[in-house]
N, C-alpha and C positions, 0 to 999 in steps of 0.2 A: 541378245541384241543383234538386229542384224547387218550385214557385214558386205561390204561390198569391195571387189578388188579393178581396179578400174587403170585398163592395162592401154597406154598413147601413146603417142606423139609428138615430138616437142616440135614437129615441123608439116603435120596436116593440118590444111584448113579447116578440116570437118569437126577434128578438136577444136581449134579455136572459135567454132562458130558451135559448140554448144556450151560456150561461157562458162559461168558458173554456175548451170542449173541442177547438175549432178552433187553439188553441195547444197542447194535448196533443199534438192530430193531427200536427200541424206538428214539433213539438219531436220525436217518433218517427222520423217519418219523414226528417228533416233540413232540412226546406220553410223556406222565407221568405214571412212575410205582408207583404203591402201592402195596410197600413187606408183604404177608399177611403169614411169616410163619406158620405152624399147625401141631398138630398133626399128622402121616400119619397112624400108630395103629389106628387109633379111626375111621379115614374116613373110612378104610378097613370093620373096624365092622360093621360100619352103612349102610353102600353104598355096603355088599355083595362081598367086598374084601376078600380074603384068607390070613392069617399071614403066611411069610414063613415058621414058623415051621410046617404047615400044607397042606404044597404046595406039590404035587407028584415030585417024584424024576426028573422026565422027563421036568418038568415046574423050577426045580432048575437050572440043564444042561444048559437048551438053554438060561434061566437069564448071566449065566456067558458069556456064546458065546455071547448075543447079548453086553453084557457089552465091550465084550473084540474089537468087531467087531465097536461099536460104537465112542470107545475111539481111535481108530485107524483114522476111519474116521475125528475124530476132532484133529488130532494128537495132545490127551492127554494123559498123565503118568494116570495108575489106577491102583490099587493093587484092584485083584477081591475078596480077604479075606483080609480086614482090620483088624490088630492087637486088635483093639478096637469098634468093632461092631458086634453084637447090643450096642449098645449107646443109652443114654438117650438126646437126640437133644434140650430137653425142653430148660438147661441152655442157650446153643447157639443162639436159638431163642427169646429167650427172651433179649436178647443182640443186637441180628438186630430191633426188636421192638423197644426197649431205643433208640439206635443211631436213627432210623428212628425218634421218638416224636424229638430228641434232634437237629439232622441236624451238618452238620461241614464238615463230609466228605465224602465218596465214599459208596453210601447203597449197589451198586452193588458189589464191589471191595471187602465188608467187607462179605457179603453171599458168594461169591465164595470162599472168603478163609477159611471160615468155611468148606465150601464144601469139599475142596482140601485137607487138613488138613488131613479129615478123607480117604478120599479114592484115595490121591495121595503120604500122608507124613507119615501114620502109627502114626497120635495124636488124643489123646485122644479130643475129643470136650463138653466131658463133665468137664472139667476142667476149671479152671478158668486161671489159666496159660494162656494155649492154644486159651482163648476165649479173653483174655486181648494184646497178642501178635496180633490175627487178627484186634482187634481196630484201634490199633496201625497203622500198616500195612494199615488199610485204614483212616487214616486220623483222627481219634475218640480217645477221654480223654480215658482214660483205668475205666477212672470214669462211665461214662455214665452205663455202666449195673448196677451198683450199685443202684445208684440214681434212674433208671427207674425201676428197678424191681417190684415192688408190679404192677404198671400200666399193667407192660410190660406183668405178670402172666394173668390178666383179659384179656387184650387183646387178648395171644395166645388163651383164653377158647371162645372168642366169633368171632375169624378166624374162628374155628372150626364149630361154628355153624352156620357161613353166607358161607362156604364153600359149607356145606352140603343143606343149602336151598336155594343154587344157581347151583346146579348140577355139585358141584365137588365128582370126587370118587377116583384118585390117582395124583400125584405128578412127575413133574411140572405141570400145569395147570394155564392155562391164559384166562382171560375173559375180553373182549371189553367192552365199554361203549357202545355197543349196543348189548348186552348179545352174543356176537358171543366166542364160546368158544373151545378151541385147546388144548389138553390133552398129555402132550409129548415134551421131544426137539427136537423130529421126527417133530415135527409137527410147529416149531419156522417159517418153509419158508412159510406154507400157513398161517401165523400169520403177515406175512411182505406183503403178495401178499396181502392177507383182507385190510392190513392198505393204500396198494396201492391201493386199489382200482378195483384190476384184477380178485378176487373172493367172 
């Protein structure tokens, strides 16, 4: 069966603008996802990323055009200055973690509305409010972050590090069980075609 580890961000746009098509892919093909959120600061550090505060002006521009251009394409809502971003994503991820150890309901359904949240609804995702409303929403005890936390903390630090010694350097990013690996929701069709078989 094949197997996909599908390693984000609970606070890039580029994740939240490839929805839920990475569980389409999956659900077709008969794949299993492993939600490995992380850090996306820390991979930039290591992996020779630039933090946006240090990005030239001209590499901001064409972010938002591609943002605004991408979300069109996917006819999705995105607010290109989120109310509440920079954000610290940790809380939120460590909530997809929990639900993930604990199981019940929707892991995909519960990442995209973290997602959305922040760059379609103007919420805050570092709140616990906001991160207990997404549970909900996909299926999950409003308990589960609670309960998993301490786990859930270890867990996002050693995404981190099998990210990075598996050749991830930004976010979304998806890796096969036969280390074939597609960096981008640009890149979700040749991740479908791989699984078919046609490249």
């Amino acid at each position: 069966m094949p197997h996909i580890d599908y390693f984000f961000s609970t606070v890039s746009p580029f994740t939240y603008l490839a929805g839920q098509r990475l569980e389409e892919i999956a659900a077709r093909h008969g794949a299993i996802i492993t939600y490995k959120p992380l850090d996306i600061g820390a991979v930039f550090a290591r992996t020779g990323g630039t933090p946006m505060k240090d990005r030239h002006p001209n590499r901001l521009a064409y972010r938002l055009q591609e943002m605004r251009r991408q979300a069109a394409k996917a006819a999705m809502p995105i607010t290109l200055k989120p109310a509440f971003w920079p954000v610290n994503g940790a809380p939120a991820a460590y909530a997809i973690i929990a639900a993930q150890n604990e199981g019940g309901g929707d892991l995909g359904k519960l990442a995209h509305a973290i997602l959305r949240a922040c760059w379609a609804e103007d919420k805050d995702i570092s709140q616990d409010a906001v991160i207990r409303d997404c549970l909900v929403s996909a299926g999950y005890d409003t308990g589960v972050a609670d309960r998993g936390l301490f786990t859930a903390a270890g867990v996002y630090e050693a995404n981190l590090e099998e990210a990075i010694a598996r050749g991830v350097f930004g976010a979304p990013f998806y890796i096969t069980e036969t280390d074939e690996r597609f960096w981008g929701q640009d890149r979700l069709d040749d991740l479908d075609l791989h699984l078919a078989g046609a490249i």
